[in-house]
N, C-alpha and C positions, 0 to 999 in steps of 0.2 A: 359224656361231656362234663367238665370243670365244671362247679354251683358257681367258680367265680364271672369264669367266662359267659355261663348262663344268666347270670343277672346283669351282667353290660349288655346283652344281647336287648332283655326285657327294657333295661330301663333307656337303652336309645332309639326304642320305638316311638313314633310321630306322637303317641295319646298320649307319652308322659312330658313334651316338652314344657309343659307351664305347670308343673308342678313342681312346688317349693315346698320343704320346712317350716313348718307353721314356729313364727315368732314365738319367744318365748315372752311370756305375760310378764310387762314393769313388775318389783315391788315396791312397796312405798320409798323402800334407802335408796331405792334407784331412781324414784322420780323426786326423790331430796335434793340427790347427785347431782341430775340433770337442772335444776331449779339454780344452786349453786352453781354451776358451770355457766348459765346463764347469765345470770349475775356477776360472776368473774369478768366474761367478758362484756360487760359492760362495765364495769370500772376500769378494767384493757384499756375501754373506746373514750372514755370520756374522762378516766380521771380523777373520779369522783364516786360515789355511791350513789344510787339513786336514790329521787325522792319524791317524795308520796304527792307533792305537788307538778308532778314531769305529766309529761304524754300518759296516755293509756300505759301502753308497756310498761314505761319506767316506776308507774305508780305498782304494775302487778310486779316489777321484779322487787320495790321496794316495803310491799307485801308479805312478798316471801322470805324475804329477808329477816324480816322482824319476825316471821312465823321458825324460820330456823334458829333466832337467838334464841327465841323463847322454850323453842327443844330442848336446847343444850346435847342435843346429839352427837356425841364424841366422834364420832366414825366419818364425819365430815371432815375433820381435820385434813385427812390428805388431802384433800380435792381444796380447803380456804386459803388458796392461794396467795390471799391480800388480806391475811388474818382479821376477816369480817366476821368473825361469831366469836 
């Protein structure tokens, strides 16, 4: 028999249906990325940049914000859509 054909066989057997791909682990540019994209779309929603006086949230995404100028992490540029840093 085919090793290909053999492994479709194996893997649409009932034991492997809830097995997945184990995620790949954030790195820090990605949870920068992610912070930034955040922040983007809350100036999308509102208009504005957030500030450290707002809600909860608005106080963390204006946080991070100030944590990314202060980077000066080049590599963010594709993603500062609303040239915030």
């Amino acid at each position: 028999m085919d090793i290909n054909k053999e492994l479709l066989l194996l893997f649409d057997d009932p034991l492997f249906v809830n097995v997945k791909v184990p995620a790949k682990p954030l790195t820090a540019d990605d949870r920068m990325v992610e912070k930034l994209l955040a922040i983007n779309a809350f100036v999308r929603d509102n208009d504005r940049e957030p500030w450290a006086m707002g809600s909860f949230e608005e106080k963390k995404l204006a946080r991070s914000l100030k944590a990314l100028r202060e980077s000066g992490n080049e590599s963010l540029k594709d993603w500062d859509e609303f040239h915030l840093l």
